[in-house]
C-alpha positions as a Markdown table, in Angstrom:
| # | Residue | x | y | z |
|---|---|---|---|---|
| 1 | Unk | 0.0 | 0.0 | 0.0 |
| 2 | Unk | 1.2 | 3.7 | -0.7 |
| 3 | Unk | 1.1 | 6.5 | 2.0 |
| 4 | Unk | 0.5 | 9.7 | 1.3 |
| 5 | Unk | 4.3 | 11.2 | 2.0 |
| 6 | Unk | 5.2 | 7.7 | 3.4 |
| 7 | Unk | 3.1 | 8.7 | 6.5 |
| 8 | Unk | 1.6 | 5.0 | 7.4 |
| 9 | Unk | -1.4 | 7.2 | 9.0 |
| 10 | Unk | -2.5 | 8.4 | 5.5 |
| 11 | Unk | -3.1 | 5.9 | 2.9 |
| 12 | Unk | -4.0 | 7.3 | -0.7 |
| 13 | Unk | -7.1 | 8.3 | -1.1 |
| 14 | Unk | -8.6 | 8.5 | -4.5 |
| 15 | Unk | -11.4 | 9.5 | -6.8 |
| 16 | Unk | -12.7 | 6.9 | -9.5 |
| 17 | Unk | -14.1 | 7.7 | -13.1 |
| 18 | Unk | -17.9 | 7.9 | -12.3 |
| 19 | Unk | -18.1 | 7.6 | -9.2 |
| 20 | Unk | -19.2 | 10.6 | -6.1 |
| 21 | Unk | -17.4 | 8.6 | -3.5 |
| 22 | Unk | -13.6 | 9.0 | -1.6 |
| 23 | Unk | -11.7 | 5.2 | -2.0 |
| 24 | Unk | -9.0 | 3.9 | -0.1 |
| 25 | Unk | -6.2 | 2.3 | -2.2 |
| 26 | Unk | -5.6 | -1.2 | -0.9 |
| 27 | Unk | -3.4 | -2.7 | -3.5 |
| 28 | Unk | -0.9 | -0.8 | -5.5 |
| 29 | Unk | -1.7 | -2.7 | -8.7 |
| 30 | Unk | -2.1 | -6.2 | -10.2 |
| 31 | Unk | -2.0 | -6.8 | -14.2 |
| 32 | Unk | -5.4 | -8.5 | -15.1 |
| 33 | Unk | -5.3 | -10.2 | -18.4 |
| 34 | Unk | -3.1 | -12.6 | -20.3 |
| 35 | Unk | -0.9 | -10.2 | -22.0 |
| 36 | Unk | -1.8 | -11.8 | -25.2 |
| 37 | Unk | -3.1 | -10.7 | -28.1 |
| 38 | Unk | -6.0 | -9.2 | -26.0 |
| 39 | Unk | -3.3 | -7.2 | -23.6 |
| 40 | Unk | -3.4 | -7.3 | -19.6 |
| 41 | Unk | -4.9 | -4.0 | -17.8 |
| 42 | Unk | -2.7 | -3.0 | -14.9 |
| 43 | Unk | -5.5 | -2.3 | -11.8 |
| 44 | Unk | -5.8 | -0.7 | -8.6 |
| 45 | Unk | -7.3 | -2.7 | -6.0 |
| 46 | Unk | -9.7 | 0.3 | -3.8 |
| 47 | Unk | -12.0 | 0.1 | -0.8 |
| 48 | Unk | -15.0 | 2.1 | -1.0 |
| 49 | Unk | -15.8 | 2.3 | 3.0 |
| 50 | Unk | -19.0 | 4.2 | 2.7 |
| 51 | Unk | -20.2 | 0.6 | 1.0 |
| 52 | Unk | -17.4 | -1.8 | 1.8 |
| 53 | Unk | -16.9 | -2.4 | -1.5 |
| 54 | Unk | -13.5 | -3.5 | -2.8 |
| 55 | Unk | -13.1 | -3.4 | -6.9 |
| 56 | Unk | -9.8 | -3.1 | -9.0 |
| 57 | Unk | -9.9 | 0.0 | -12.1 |
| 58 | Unk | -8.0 | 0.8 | -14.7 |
| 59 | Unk | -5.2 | 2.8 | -13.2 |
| 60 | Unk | -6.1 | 5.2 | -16.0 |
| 61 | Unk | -9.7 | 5.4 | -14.4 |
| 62 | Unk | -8.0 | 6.9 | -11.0 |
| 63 | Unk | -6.8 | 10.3 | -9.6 |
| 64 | Unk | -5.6 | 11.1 | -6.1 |
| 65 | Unk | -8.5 | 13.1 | -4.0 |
């Protein structure tokens, strides 16, 4: 997981393409995909704690908030 200034009391916080809410980078990134002919996306694993939802975007898809 990456801090915000390497402070372990601030974990990144971003903003997703399309959605309101504030998530809560968990993991740093995992290629999805084969890397074949149809490519691999690298994703961002993020919790959502106003759901508890945890989904992995596009790293393209995220911003810091």
């Amino acid at each position: 997981m990456r801090f915000v200034g390497d402070d372990p009391e601030k974990p990144r916080r971003v903003r997703v393409r399309d959605r309101e809410d504030i998530g809560i980078v968990l993991d740093q990134g995992k290629n999805i995909g084969s890397g074949g002919p149809a490519g691999s996306i690298y994703c961002l694993g993020i919790l959502f704690p106003d759901t508890g939802e945890v989904k992995y975007y596009d790293q393209d898809a995220v911003t810091d908030a």
